[in-house]
C-alpha distance (Angstrom), angle and dihedral (degrees) to the residues before:
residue distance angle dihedral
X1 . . .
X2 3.78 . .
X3 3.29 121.8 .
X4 4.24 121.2 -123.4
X5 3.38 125.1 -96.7
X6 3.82 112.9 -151.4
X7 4.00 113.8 -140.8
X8 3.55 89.7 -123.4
X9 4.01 89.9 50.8
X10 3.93 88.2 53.9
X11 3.44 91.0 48.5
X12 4.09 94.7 53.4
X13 4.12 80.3 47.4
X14 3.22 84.3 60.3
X15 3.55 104.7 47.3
X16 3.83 93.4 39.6
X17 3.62 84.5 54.5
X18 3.61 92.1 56.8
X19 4.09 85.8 53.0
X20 3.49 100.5 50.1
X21 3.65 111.8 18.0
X22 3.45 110.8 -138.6
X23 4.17 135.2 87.3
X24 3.92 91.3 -133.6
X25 3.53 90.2 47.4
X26 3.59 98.4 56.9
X27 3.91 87.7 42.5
X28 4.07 97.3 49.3
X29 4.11 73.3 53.6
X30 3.95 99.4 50.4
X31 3.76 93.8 26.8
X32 3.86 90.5 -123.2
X33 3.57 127.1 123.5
X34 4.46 119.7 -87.6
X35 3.62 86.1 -125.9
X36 4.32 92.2 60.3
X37 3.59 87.5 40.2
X38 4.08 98.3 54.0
X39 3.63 92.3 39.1
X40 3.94 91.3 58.9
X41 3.73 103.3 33.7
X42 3.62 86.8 57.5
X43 3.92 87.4 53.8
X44 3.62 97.2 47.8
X45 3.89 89.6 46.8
X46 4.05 87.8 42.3
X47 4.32 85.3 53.8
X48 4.05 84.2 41.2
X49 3.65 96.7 55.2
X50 4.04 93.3 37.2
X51 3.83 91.4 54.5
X52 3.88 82.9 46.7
X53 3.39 97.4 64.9
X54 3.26 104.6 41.9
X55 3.71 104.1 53.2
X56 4.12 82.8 51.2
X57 3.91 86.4 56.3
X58 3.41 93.4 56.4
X59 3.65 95.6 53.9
X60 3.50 90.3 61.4
C-alpha cells in the first residue's frame, strides 16, 4: 500500500527539489523513495504551470 503524500509535503518536494536538484536528493531528505518524489513534483509543477496560464489568459 502506498503511503500518503500530504499537499503541503508535495509542495516542500517541490521546493526542495528546486534547492538541490535531484529526485534522490530530495528523497534521502524526506526518507521517501526518488520514484514518489518525481512522480509528485512533476504534479505540483504540472498544477503550477496550469494555474499559470490561466490567470495570464484572463488578463488578456
Amino acid at each position: 500500500m502506498a503511503a500518503y503524500v500530504s499537499q503541503a509535503e508535495k509542495e516542500l518536494m517541490w521546493k526542495l527539489y528546486q534547492k538541490y536538484g535531484t529526485y534522490k536528493a530530495v528523497a534521502d531528505k524526506l526518507n521517501r523513495n526518488p520514484g514518489t518524489v518525481s512522480r509528485h513534483v512533476r504534479e505540483y509543477e504540472a498544477a503550477v504551470s496550469a494555474a499559470g496560464y490561466i490567470l495570464n489568459q484572463k488578463d488578456r
